[in-house]
Biopython code that builds the backbone (N, CA, C, O; Angstrom):
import numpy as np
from Bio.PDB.StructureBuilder import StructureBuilder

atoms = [
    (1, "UNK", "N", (-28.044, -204.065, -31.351)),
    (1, "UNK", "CA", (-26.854, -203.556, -30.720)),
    (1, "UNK", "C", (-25.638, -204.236, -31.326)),
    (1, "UNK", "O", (-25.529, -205.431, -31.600)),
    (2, "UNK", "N", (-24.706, -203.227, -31.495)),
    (2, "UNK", "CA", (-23.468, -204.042, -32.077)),
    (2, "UNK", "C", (-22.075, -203.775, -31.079)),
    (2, "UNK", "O", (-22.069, -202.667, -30.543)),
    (3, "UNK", "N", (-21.217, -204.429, -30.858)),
    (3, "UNK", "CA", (-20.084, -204.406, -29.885)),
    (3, "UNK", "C", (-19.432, -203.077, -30.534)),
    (3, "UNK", "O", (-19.709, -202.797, -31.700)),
    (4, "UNK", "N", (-18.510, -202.211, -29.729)),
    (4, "UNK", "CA", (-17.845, -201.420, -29.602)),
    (4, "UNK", "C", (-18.708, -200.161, -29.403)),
    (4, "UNK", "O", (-19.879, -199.955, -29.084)),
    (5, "UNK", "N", (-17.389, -199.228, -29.799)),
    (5, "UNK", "CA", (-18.180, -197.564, -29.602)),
    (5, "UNK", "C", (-18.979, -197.225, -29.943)),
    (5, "UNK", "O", (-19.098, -197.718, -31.065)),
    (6, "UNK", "N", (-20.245, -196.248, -29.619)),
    (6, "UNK", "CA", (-21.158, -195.503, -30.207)),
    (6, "UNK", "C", (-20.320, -194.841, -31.491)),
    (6, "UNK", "O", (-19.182, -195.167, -31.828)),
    (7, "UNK", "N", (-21.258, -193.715, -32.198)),
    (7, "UNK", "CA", (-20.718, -193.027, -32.878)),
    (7, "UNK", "C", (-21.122, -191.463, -32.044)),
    (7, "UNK", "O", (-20.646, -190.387, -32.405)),
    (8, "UNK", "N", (-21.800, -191.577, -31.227)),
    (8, "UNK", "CA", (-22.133, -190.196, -30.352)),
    (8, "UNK", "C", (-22.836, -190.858, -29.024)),
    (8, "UNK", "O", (-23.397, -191.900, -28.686)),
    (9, "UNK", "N", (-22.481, -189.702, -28.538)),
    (9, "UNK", "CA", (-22.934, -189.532, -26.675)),
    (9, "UNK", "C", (-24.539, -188.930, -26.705)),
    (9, "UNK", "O", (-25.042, -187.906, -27.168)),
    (10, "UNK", "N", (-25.100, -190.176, -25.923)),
    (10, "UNK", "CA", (-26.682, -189.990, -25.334)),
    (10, "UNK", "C", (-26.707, -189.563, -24.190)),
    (10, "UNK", "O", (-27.850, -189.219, -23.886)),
    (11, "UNK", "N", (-25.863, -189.396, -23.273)),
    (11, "UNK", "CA", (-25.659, -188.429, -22.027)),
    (11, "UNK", "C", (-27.151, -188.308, -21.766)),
    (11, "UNK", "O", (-28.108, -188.785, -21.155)),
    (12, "UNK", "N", (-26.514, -186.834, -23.096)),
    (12, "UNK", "CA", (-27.580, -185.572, -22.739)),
    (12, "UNK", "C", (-29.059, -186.025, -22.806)),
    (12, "UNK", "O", (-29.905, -185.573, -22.034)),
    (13, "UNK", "N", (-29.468, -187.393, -24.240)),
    (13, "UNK", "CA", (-30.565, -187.662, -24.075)),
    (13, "UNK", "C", (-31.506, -188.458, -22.783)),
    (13, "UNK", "O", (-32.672, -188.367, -22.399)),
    (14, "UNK", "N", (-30.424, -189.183, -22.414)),
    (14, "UNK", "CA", (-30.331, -189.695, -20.855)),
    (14, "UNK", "C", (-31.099, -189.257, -19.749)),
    (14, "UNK", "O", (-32.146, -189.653, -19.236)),
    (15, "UNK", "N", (-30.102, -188.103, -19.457)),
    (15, "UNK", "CA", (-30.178, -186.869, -18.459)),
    (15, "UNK", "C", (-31.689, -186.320, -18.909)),
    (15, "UNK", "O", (-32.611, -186.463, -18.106)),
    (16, "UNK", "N", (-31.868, -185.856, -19.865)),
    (16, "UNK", "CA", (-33.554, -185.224, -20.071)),
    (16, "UNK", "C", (-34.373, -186.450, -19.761)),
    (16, "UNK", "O", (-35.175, -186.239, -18.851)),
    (17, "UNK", "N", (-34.403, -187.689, -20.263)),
    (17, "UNK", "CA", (-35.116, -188.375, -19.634)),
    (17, "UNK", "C", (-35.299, -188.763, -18.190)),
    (17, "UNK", "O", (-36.335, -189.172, -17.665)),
    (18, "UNK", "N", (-34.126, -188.567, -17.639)),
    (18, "UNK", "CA", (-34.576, -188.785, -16.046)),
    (18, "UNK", "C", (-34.720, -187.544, -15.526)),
    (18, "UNK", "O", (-34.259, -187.415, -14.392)),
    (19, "UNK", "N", (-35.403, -186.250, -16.195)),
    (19, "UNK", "CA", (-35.301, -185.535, -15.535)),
    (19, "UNK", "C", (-34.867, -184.506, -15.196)),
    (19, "UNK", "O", (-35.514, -183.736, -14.487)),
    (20, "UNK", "N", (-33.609, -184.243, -15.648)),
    (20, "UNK", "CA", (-32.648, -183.140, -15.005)),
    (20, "UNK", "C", (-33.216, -181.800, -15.373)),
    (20, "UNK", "O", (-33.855, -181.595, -16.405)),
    (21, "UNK", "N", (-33.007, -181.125, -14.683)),
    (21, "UNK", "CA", (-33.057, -179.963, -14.938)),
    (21, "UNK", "C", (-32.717, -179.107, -16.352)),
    (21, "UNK", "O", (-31.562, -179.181, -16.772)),
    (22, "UNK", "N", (-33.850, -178.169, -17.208)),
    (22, "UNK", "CA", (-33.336, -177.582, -18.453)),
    (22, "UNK", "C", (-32.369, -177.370, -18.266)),
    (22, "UNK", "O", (-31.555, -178.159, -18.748)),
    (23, "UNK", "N", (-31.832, -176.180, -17.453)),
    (23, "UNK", "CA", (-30.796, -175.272, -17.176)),
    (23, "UNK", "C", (-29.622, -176.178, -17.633)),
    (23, "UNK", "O", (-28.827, -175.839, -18.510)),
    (24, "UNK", "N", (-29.572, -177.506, -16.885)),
    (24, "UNK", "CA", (-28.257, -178.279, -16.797)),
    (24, "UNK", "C", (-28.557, -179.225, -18.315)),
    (24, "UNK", "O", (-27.691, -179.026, -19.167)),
    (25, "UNK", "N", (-28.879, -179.508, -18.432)),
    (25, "UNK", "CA", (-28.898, -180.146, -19.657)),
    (25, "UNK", "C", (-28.687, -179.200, -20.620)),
    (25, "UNK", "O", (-28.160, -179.793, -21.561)),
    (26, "UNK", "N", (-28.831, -177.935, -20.906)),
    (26, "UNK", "CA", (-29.123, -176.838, -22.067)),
    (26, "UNK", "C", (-27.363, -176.245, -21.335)),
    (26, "UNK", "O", (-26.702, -175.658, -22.191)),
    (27, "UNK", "N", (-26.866, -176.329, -20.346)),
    (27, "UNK", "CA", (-25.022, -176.450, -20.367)),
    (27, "UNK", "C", (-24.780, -177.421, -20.656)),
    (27, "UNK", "O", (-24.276, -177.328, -21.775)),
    (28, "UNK", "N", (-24.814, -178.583, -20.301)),
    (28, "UNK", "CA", (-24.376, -179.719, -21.182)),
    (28, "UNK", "C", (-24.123, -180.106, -22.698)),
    (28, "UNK", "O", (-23.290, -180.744, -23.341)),
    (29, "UNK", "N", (-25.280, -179.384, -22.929)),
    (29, "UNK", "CA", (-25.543, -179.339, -24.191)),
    (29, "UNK", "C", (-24.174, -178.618, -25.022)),
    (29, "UNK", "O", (-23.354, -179.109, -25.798)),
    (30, "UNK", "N", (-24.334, -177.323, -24.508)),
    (30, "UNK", "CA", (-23.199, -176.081, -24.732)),
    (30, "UNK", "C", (-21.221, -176.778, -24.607)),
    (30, "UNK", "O", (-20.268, -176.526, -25.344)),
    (31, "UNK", "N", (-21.302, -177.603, -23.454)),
    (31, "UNK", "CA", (-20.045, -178.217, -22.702)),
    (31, "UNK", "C", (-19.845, -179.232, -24.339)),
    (31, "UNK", "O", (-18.871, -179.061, -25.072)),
    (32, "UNK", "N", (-20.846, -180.136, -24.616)),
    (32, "UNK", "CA", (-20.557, -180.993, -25.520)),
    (32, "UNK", "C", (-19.989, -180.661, -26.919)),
    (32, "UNK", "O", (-19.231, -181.324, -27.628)),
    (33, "UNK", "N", (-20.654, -179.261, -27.156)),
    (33, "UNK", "CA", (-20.307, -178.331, -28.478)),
    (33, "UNK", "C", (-19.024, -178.288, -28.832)),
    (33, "UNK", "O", (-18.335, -178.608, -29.800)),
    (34, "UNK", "N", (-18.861, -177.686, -27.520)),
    (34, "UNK", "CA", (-17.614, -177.096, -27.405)),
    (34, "UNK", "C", (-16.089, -178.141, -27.228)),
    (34, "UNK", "O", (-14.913, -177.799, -27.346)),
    (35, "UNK", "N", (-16.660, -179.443, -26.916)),
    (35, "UNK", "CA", (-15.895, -180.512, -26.678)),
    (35, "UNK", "C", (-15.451, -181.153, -28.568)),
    (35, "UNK", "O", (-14.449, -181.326, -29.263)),
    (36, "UNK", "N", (-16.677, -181.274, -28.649)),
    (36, "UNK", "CA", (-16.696, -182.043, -29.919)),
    (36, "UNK", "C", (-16.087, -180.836, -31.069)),
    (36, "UNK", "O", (-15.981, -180.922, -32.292)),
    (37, "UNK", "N", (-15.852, -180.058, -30.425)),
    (37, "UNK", "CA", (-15.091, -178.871, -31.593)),
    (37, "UNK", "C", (-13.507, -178.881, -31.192)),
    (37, "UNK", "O", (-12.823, -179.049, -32.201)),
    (38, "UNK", "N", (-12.936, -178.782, -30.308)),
    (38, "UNK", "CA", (-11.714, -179.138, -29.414)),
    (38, "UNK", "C", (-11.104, -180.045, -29.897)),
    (38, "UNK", "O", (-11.277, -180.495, -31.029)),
    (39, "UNK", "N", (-10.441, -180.358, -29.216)),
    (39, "UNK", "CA", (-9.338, -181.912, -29.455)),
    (39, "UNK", "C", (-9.616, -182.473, -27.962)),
    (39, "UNK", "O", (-9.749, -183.696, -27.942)),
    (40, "UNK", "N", (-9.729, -181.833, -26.717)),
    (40, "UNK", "CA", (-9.635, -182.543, -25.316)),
    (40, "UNK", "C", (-11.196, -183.143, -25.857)),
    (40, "UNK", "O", (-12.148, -182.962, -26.616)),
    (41, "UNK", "N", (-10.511, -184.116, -24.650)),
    (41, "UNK", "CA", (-11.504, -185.331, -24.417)),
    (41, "UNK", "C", (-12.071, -184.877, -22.915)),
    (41, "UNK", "O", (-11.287, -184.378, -22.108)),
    (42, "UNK", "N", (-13.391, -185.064, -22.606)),
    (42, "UNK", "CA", (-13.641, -184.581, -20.982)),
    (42, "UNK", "C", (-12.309, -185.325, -20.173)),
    (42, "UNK", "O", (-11.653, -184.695, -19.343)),
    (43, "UNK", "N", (-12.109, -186.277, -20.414)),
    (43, "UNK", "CA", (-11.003, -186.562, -19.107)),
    (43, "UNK", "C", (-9.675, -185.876, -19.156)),
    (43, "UNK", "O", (-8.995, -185.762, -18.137)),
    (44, "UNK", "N", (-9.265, -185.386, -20.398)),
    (44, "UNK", "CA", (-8.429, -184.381, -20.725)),
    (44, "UNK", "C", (-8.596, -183.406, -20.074)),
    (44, "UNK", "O", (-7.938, -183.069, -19.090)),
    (45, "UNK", "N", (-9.515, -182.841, -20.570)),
    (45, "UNK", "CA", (-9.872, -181.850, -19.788)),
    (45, "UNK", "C", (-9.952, -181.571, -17.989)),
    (45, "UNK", "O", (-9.537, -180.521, -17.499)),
    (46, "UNK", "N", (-10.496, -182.588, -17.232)),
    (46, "UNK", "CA", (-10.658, -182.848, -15.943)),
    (46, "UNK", "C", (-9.176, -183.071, -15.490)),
    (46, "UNK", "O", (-8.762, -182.604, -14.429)),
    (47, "UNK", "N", (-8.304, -183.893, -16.443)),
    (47, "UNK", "CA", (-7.198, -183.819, -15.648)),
    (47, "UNK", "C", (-6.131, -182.689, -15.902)),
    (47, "UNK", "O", (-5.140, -182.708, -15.172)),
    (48, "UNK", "N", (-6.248, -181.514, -17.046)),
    (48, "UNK", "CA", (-5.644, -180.484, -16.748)),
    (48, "UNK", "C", (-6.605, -179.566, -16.182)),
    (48, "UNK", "O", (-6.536, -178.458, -16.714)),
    (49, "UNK", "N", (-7.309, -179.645, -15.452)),
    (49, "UNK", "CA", (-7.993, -178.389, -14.359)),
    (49, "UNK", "C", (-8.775, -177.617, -15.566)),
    (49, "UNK", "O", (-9.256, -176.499, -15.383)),
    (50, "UNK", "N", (-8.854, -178.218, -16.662)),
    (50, "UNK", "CA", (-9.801, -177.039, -17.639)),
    (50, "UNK", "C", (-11.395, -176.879, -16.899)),
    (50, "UNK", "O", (-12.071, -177.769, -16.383)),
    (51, "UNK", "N", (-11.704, -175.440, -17.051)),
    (51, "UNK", "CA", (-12.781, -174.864, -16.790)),
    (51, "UNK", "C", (-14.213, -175.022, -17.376)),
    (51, "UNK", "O", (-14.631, -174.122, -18.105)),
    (52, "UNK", "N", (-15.187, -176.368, -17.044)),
    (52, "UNK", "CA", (-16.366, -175.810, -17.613)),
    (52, "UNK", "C", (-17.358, -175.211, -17.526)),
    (52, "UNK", "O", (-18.361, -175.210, -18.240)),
    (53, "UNK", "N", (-17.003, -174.449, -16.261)),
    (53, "UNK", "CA", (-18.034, -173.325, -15.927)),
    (53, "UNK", "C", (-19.242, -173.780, -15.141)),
    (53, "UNK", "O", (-20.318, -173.250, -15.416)),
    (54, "UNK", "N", (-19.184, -174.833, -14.058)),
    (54, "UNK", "CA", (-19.456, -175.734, -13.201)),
    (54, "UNK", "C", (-19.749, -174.609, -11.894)),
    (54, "UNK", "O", (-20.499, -175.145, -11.078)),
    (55, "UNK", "N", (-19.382, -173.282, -11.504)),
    (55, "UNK", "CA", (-18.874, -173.522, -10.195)),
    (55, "UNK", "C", (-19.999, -173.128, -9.246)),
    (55, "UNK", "O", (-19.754, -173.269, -8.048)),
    (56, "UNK", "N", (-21.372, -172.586, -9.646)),
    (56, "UNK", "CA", (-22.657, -172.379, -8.623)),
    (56, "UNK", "C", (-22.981, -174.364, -8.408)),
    (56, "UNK", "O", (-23.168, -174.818, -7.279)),
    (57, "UNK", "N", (-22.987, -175.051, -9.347)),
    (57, "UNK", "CA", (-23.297, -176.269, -9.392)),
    (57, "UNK", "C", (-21.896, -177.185, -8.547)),
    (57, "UNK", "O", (-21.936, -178.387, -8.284)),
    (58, "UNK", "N", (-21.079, -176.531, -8.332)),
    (58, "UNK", "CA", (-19.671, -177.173, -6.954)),
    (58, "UNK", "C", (-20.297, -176.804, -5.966)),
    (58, "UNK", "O", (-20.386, -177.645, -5.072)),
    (59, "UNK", "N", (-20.936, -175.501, -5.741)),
    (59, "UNK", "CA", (-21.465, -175.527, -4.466)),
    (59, "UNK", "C", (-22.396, -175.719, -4.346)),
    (59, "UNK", "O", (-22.641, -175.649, -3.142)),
    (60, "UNK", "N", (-23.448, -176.020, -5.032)),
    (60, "UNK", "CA", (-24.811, -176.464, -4.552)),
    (60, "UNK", "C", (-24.288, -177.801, -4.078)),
    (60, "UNK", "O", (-24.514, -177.909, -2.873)),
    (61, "UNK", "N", (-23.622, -178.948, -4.618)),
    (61, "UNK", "CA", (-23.261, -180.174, -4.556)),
    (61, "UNK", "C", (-22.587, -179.969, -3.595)),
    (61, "UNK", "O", (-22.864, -180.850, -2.781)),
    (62, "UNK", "N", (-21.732, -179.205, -3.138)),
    (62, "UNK", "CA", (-20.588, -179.571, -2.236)),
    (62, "UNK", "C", (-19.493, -180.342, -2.815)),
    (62, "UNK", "O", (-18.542, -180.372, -2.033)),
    (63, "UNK", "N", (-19.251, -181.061, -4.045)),
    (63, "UNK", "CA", (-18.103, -181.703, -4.571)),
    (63, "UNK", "C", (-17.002, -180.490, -4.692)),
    (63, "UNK", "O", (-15.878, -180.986, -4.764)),
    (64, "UNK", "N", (-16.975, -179.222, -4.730)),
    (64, "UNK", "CA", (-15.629, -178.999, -4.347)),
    (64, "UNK", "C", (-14.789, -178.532, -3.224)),
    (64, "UNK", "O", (-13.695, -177.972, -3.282)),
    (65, "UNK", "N", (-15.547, -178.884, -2.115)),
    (65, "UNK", "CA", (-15.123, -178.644, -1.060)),
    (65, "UNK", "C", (-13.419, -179.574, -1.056)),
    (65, "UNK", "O", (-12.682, -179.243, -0.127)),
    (66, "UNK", "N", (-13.115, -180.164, -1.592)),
    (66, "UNK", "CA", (-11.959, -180.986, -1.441)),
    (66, "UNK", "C", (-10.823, -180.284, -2.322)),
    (66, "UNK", "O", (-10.658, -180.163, -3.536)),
    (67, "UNK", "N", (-9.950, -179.782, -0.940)),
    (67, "UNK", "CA", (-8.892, -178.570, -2.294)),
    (67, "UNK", "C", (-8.130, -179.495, -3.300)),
    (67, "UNK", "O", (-7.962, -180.706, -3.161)),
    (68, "UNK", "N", (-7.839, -178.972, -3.996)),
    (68, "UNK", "CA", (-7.110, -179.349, -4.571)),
    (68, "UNK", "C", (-7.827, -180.292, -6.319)),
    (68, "UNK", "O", (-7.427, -180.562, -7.451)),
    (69, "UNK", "N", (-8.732, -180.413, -5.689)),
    (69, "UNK", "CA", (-9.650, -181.565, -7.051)),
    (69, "UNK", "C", (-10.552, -180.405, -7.660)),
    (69, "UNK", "O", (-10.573, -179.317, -7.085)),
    (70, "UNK", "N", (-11.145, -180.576, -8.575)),
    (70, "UNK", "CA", (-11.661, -179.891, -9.740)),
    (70, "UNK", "C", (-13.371, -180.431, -9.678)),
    (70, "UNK", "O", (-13.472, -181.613, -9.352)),
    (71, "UNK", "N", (-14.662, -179.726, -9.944)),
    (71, "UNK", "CA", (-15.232, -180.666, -9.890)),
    (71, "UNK", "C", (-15.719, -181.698, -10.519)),
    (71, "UNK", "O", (-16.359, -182.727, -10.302)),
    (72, "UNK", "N", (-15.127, -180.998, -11.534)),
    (72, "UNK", "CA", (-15.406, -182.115, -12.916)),
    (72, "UNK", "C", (-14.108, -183.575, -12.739)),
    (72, "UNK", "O", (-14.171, -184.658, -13.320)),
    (73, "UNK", "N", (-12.957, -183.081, -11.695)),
    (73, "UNK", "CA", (-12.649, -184.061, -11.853)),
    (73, "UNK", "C", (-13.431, -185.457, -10.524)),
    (73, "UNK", "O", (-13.285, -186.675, -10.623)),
    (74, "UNK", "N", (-13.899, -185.004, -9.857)),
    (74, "UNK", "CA", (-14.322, -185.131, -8.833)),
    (74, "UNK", "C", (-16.098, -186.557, -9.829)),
    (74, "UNK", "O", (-16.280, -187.773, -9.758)),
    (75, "UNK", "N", (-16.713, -185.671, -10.396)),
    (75, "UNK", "CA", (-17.302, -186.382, -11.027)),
    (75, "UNK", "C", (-17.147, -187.288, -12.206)),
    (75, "UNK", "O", (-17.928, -188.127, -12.654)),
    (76, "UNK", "N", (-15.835, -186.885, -12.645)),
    (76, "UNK", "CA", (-15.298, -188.264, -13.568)),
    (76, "UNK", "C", (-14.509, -189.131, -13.194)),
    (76, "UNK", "O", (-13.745, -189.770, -13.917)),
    (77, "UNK", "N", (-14.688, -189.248, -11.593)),
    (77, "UNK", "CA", (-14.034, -190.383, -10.890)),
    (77, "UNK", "C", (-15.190, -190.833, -10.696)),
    (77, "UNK", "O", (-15.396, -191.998, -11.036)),
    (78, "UNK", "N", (-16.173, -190.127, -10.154)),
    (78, "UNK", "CA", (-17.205, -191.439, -9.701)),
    (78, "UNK", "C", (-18.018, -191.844, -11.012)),
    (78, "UNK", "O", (-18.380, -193.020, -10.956)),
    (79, "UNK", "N", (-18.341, -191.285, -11.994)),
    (79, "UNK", "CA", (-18.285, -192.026, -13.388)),
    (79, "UNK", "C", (-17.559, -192.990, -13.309)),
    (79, "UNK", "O", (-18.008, -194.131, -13.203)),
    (80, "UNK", "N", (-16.170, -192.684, -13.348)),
    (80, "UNK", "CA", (-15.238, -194.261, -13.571)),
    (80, "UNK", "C", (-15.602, -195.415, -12.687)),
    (80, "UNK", "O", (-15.560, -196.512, -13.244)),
    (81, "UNK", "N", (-15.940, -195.396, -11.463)),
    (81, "UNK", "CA", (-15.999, -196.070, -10.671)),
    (81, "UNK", "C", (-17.476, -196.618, -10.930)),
    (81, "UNK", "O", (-17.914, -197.468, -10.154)),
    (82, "UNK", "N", (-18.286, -196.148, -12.028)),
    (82, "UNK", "CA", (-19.519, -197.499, -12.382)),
    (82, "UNK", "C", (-19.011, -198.657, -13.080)),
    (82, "UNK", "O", (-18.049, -198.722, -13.845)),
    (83, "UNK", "N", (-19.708, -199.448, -12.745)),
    (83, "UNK", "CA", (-19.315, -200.773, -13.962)),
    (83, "UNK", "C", (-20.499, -200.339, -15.068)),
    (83, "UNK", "O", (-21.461, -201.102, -15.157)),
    (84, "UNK", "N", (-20.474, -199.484, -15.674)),
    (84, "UNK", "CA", (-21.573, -199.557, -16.716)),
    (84, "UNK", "C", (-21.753, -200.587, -17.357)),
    (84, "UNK", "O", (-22.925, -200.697, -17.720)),
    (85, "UNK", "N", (-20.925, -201.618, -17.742)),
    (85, "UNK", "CA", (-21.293, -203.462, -18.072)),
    (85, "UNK", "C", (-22.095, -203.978, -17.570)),
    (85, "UNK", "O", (-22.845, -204.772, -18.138)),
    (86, "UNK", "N", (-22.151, -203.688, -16.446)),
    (86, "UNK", "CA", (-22.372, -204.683, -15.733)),
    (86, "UNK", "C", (-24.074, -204.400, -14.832)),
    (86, "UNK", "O", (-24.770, -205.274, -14.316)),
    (87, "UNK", "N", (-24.328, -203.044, -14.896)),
    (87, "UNK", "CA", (-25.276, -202.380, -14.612)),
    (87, "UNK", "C", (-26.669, -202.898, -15.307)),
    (87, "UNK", "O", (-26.865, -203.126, -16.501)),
    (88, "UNK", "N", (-27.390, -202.992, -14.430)),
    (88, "UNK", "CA", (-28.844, -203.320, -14.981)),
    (88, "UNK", "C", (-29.409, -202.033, -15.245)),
    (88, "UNK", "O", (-28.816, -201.042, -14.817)),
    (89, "UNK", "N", (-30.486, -201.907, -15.898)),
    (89, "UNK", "CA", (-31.148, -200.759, -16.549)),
    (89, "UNK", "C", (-31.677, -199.939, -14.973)),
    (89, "UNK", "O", (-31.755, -198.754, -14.649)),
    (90, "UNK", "N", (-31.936, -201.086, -14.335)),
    (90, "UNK", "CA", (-32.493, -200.171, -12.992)),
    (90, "UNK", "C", (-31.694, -199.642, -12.291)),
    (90, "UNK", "O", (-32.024, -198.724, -11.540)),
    (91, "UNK", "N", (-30.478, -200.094, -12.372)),
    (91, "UNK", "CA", (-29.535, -199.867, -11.389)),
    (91, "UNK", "C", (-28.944, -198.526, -11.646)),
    (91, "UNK", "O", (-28.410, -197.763, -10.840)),
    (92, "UNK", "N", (-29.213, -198.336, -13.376)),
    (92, "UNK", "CA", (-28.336, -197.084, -14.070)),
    (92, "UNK", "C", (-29.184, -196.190, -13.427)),
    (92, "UNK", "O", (-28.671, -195.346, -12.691)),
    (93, "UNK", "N", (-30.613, -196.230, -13.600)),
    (93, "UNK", "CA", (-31.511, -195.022, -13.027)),
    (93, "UNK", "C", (-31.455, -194.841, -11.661)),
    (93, "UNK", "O", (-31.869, -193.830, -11.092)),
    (94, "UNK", "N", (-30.937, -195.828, -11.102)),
    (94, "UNK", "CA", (-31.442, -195.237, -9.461)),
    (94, "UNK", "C", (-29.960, -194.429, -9.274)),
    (94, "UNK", "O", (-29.688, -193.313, -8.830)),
    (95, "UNK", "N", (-29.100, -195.573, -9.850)),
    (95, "UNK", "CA", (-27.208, -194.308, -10.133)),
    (95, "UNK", "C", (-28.097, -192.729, -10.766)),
    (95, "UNK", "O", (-28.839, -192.390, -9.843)),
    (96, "UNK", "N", (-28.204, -192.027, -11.601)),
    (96, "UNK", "CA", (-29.047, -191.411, -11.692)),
    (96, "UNK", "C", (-29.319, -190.387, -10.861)),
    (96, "UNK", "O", (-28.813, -189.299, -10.584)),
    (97, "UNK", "N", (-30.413, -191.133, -10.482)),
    (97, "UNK", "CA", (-31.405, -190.686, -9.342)),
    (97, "UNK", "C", (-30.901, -190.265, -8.307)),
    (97, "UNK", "O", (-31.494, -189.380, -7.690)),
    (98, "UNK", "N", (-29.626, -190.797, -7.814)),
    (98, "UNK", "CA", (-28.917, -190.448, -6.572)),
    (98, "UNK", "C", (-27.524, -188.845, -7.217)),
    (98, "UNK", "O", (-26.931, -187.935, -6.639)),
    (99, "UNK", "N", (-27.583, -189.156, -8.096)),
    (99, "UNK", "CA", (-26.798, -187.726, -8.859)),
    (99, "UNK", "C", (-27.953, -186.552, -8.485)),
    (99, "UNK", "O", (-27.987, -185.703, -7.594)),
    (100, "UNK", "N", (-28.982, -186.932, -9.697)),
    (100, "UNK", "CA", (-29.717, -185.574, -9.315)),
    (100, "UNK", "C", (-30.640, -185.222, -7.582)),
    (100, "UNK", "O", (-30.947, -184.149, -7.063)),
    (101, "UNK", "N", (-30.785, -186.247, -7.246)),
    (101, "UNK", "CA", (-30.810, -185.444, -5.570)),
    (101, "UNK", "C", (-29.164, -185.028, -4.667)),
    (101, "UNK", "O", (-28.897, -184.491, -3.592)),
    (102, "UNK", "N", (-28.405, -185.587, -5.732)),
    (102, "UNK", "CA", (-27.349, -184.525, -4.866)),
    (102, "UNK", "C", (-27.004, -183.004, -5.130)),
    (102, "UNK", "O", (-26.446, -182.166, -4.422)),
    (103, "UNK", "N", (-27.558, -182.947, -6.458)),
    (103, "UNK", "CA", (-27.770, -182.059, -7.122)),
    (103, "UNK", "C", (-29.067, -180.507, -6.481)),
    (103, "UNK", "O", (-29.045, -179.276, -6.491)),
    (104, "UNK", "N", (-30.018, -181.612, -6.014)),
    (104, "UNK", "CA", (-31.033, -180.748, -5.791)),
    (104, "UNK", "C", (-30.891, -180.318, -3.969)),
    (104, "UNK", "O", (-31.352, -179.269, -3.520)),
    (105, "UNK", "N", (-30.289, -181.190, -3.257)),
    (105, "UNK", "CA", (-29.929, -180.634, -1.940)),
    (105, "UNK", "C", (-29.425, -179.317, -1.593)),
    (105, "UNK", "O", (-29.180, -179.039, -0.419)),
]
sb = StructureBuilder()
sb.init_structure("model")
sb.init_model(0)
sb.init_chain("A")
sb.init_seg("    ")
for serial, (resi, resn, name, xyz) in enumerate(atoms, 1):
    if name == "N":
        sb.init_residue(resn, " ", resi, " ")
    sb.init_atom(name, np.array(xyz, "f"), 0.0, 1.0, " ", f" {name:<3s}", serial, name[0])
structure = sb.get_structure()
């Protein structure tokens, strides 16, 4: 391991390993394409209300019940709010783990 940035996002490889659902990973997949072709950055994006085509997955979750928020922005707050530093390997999966059962409710 060397200090600073990746050169690419394991997200997606992440997410298949714990699990997630094809469907959502195979949009993710699509969301990332389309990012890495762009100039916005996801938080760019989240904070001008851009569309990633999220919205059966706002209501299964219930994250957009709150007017006014987006749900993507909604989930790149509670992203922000990990210490990913500081996170133990277990701790990332059970973080995780508690996404995709909110997911599956």
């Amino acid at each position: 391991m060397t200090k600073g940035k990746s050169d690419r996002s394991y997200g997606i490889h992440v997410a298949r390993l714990a699990g997630l659902p094809e469907e959502i990973i195979s949009r993710a997949t699509e969301i990332l394409g389309t990012l890495e072709s762009s100039r916005s950055t996801p938080a760019e994006a989240a904070a001008t209300g851009e569309n990633w085509g999220f919205p059966e997955l706002a209501q299964k979750t219930g994250l957009s019940k709150s007017p006014g928020e987006t749900l993507e922005a909604k989930v790149i707050g509670r992203l922000r709010d990990l210490d990913v530093l500081n996170l133990t390997p277990l701790e990332a999966i059970n973080q995780l783990h508690q996404l995709r059962q909110a997911l599956e409710k």
